[in-house]
C-alpha positions as CSV (number, residue, x, y, z in Angstrom):
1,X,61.2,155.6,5.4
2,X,61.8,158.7,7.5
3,X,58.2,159.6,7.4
4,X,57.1,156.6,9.6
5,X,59.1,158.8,12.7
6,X,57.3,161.9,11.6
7,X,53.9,160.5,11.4
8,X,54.2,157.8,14.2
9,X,57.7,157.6,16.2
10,X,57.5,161.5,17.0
11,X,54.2,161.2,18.4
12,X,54.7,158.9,20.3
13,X,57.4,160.1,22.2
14,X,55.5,163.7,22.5
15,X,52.6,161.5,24.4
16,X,55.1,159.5,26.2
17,X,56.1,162.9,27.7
18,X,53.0,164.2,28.3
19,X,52.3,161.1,30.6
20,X,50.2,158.8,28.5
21,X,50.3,155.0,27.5
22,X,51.7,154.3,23.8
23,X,51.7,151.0,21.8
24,X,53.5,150.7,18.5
25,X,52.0,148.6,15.7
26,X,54.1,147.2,13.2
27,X,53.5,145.9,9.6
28,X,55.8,142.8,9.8
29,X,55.2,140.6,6.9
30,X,52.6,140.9,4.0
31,X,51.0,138.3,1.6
32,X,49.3,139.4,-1.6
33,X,47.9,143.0,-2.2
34,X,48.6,144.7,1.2
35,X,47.7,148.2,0.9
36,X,50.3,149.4,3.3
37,X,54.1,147.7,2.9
38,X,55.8,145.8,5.5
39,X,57.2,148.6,7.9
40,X,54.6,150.9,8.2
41,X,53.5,151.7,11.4
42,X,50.8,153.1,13.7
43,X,51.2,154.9,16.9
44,X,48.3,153.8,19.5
45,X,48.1,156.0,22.6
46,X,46.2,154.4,25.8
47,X,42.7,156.6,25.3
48,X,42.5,155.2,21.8
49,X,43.7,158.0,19.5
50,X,46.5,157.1,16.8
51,X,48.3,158.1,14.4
52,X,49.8,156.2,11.2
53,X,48.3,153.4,9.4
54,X,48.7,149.8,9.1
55,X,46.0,149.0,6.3
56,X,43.1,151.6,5.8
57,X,39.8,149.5,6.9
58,X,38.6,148.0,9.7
59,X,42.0,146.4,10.5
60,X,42.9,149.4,11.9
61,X,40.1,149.1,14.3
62,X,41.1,145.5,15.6
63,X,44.3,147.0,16.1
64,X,44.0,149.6,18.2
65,X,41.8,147.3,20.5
66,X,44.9,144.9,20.9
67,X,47.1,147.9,21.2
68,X,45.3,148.9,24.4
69,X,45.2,145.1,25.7
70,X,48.7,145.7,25.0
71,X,49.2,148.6,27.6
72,X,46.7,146.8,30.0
73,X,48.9,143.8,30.4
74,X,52.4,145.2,29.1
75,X,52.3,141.8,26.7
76,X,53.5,142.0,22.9
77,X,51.1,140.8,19.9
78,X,51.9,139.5,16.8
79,X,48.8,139.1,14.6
80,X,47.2,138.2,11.6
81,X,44.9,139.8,9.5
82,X,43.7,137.9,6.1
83,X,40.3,138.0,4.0
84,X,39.2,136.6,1.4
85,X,38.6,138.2,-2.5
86,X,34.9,138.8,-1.9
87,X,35.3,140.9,1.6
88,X,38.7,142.7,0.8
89,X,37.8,145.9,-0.1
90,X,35.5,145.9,2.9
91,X,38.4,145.9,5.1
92,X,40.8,147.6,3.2
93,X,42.7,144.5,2.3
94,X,43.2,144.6,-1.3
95,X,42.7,141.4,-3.8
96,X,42.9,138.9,-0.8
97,X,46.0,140.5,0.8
98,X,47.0,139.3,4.5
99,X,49.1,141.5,6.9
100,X,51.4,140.3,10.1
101,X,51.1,143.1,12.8
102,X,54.0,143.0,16.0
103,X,51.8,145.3,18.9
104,X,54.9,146.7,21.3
105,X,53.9,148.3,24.8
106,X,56.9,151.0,25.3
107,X,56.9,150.3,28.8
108,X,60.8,150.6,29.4
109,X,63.0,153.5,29.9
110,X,65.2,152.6,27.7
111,X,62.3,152.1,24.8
112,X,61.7,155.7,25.9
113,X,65.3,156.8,25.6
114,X,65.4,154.4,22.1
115,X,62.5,156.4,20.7
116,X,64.5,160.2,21.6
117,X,67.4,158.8,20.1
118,X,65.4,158.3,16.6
119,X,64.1,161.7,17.1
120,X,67.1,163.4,17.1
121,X,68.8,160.9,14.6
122,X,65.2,162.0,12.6
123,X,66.0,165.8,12.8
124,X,69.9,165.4,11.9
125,X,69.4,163.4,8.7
126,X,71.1,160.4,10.7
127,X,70.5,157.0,9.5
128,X,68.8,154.3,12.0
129,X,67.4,150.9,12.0
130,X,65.4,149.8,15.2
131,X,65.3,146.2,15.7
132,X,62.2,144.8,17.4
133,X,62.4,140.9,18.7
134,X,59.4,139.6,18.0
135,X,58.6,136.9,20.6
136,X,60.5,139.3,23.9
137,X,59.6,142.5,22.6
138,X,63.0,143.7,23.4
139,X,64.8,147.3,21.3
140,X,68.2,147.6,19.6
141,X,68.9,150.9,17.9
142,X,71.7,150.9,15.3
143,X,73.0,153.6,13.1
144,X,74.4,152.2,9.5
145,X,77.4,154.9,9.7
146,X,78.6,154.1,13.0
147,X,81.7,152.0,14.1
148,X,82.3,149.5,16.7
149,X,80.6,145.9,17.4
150,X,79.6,144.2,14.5
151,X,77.5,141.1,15.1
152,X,75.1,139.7,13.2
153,X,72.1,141.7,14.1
154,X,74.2,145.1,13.2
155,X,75.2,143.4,9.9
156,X,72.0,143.0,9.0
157,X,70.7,146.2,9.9
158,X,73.2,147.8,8.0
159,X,72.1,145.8,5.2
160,X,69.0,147.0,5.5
161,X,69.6,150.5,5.7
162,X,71.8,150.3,2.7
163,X,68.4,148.6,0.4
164,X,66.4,150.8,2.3
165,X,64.3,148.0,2.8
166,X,62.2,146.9,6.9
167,X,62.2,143.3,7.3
168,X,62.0,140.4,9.5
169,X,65.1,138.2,10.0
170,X,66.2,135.2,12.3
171,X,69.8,135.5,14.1
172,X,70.7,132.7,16.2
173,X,67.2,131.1,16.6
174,X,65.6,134.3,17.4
175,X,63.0,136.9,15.1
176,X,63.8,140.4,14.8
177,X,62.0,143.1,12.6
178,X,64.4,145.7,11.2
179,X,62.5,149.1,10.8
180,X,64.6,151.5,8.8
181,X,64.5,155.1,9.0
182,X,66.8,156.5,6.4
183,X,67.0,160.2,5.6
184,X,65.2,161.3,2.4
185,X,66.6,160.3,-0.5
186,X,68.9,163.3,-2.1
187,X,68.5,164.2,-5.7
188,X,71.0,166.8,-7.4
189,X,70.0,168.1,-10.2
190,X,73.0,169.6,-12.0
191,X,71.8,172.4,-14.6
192,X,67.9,174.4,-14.2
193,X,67.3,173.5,-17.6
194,X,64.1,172.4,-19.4
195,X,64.2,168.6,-18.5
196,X,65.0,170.0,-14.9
197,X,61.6,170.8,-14.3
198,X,59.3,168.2,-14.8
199,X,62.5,165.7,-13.1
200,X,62.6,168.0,-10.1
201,X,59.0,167.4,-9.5
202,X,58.2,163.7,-10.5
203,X,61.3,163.4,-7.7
204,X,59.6,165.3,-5.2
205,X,56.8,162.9,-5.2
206,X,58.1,160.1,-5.3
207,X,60.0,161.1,-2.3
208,X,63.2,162.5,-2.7
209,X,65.0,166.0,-1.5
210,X,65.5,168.0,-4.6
211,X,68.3,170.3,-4.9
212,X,69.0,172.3,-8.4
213,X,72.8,173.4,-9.2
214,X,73.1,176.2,-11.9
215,X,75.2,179.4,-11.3
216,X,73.0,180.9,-14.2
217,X,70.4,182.9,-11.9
218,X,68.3,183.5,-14.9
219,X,68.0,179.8,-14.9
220,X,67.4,178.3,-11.3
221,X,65.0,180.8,-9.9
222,X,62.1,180.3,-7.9
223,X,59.3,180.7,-10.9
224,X,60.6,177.7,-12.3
225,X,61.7,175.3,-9.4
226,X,58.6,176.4,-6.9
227,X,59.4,174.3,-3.6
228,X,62.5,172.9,-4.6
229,X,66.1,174.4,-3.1
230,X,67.8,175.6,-5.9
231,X,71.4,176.6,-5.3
232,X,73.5,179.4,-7.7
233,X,76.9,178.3,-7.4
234,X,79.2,176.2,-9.1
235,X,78.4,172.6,-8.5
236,X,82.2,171.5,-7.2
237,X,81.3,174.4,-4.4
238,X,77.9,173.4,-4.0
239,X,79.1,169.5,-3.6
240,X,81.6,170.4,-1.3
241,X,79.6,172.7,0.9
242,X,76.7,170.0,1.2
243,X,78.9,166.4,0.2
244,X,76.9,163.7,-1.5
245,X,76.2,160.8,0.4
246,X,75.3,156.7,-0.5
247,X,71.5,158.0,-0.9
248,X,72.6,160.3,-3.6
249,X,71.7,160.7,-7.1
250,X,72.9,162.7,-9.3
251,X,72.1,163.9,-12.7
252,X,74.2,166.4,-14.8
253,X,72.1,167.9,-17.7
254,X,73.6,171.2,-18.9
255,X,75.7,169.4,-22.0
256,X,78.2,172.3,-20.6
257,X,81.4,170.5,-19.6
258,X,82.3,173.5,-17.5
259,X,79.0,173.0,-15.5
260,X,78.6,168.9,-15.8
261,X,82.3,168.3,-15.5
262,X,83.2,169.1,-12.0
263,X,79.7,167.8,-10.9
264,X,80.8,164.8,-12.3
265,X,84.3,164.6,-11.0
266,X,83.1,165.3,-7.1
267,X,80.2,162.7,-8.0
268,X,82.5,159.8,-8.5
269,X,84.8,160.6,-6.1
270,X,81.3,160.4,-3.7
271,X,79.2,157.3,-2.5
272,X,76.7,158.5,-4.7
273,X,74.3,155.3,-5.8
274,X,73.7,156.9,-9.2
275,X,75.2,159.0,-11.6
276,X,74.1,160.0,-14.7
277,X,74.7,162.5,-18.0
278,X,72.1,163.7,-20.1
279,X,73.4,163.2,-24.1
280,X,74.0,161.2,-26.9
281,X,76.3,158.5,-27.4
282,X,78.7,161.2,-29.1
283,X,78.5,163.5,-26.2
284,X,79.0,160.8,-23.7
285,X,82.2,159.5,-25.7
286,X,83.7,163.0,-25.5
287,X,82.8,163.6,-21.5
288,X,84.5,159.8,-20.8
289,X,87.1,161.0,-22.4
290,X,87.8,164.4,-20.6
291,X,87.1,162.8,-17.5
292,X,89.5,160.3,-18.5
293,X,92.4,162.9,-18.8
294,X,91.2,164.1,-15.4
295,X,92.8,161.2,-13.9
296,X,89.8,158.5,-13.8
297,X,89.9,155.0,-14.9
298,X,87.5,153.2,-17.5
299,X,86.1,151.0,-14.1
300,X,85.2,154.1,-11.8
301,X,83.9,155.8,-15.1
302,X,81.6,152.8,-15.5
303,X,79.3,154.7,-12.7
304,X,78.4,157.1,-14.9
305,X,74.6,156.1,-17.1
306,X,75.0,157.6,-19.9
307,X,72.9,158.4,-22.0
308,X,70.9,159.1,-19.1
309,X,68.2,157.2,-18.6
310,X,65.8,153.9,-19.3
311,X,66.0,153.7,-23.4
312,X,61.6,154.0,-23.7
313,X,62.0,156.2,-26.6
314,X,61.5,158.9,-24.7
315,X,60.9,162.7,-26.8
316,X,59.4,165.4,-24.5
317,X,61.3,166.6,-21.6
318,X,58.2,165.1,-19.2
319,X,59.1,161.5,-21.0
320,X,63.1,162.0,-20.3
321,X,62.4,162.9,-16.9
322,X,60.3,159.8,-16.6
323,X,63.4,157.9,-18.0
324,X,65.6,159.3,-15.8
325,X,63.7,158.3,-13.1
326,X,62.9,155.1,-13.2
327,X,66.5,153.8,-14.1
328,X,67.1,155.8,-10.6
329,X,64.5,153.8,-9.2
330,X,65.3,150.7,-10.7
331,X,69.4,151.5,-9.5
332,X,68.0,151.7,-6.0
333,X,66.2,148.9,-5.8
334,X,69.0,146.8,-7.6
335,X,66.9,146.0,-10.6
């Protein structure tokens, strides 16, 4: 969800600075086929320019007009925006779909100093979850990795952050929408083989920061992995220089032990939300049982998919990748 700050929350605070009105729109709750998900967002300065989206039709246009009631009378809005099969596609509501919209004023200082605070959390790769109250309008900011007070509100966003996944809840009587902005998903490819190619960029768009391990310089090069970082070292210094984190995933896919092995080891000593081997049931036998020997148990071992991916009879490397990538997906989304 990091994109939301780079297409709305950044702008905002850029015209904030620069002296102007801004009102943040906020997809809170959808019903059928929305064509934007709940959490996107739309930045609304006061002469009526914006940027982000909150459906694609005409919607927007209503929107914009609340947003500058909004910043006439500093009042929130929570709307509602539903039409019917025959006039959906007229407004860019899909199949009937209905949207909730929350319209925030930033009017405070301290929404001000909430919104630099995502920035910089934005540039450092920092987790964050902003939590709106729907009925006062009011801001808390909360970052998933940090310690201290943990009430219910900071539970939840941690929650969230952890699913990845903006929301409306209700603590003690009261409504609050939980926008997450989680650094981009990191995806470690462990070998600049074949399959490594089409996987690296399926990954890219759906979303994910790519990085390919392979020492073998004839293998990751530039030619073959345009626009993706590609690092030559061995992946236990690559993995230590640049950890693995809870939004990792990694996939080894040299059938090397002395390349897959230590990725593997530093991956289950990591968060890392998936892990996964590329080779038959033979092969994977043999790895659990070196990696065994290194000293892990049958239970952390467990972590590791393998054989990688969802079993579609997948032959081409274009169809593993595919595999590969939706059993990440489906990992992510707990499916």
């Amino acid at each position: 969800m990091s994109d939301l700050f780079v297409h709305a929350f950044v702008p905002a605070l850029e015209w904030l600075q620069s002296g102007n009105k801004v009102a943040l729109a906020t997809v809170t709750q959808t019903w059928g086929s929305a064509p934007r998900p709940v959490g996107s967002i739309m930045a609304v300065r006061d002469d009526g320019v914006f940027v982000g989206s909150v459906s694609g039709g005409c919607v927007e246009g209503a929107v914009i007009g609340e947003a500058q009631n909004a910043l006439a009378d500093g009042q929130i809005r929570n709307l509602e925006f539903g039409v019917s099969n025959e006039t959906a596609w007229d407004v860019g509501l899909a199949c009937g779909g209905t949207i909730a919209v929350h319209v925030a004023p930033v009017t405070s200082d301290e929404q001000r100093n909430i919104l630099d605070a995502l920035a910089r959390a934005t540039e450092t790769h920092r987790a964050a979850v902003l939590a709106s109250d729907l009925e006062n309008g009011a801001w808390r900011l909360f970052y998933p990795d940090a310690a201290g007070a943990d009430d219910g509100l900071a539970a939840a966003a941690r929650e969230a952050a952890r699913h990845d996944q903006s929301g409306t809840i209700a603590i003690e009587d009261r409504k609050w929408f939980l926008t997450v902005a989680n650094p981009p998903l990191d995806f470690v490819l462990i070998g600049a083989v074949h399959i490594a190619q089409p996987l690296a960029e399926m990954a890219k768009l759906a979303g994910y920061s790519v990085r390919v391990i392979d020492p073998r310089t004839q293998f990751a090069t530039e030619a073959r992995f345009p626009s993706v970082t590609f690092v030559t070292e061995w992946a236990d210094e690559a993995l230590a220089r640049t950890p693995l984190t809870a939004r990792s995933a990694v996939v080894a896919l040299t059938h090397d032990p002395k390349l897959d092995d230590p990725a593997l080891e530093a991956a289950l000593r990591s968060p890392a939300f998936y892990i996964g081997a590329l080779g038959s049931k033979k092969t994977h036998a043999r790895r659990l049982e070196r990696l065994g020997e290194a000293g892990f148990s049958p239970e952390i071992l467990q972590r590791i998919k393998g054989p990688v991916g969802l079993d579609i009879g997948a032959r081409s490397p274009a169809e593993i990748a595919i595999s590969i990538l939706a059993e990440i997906i489906s990992t992510l989304h707990g499916k």
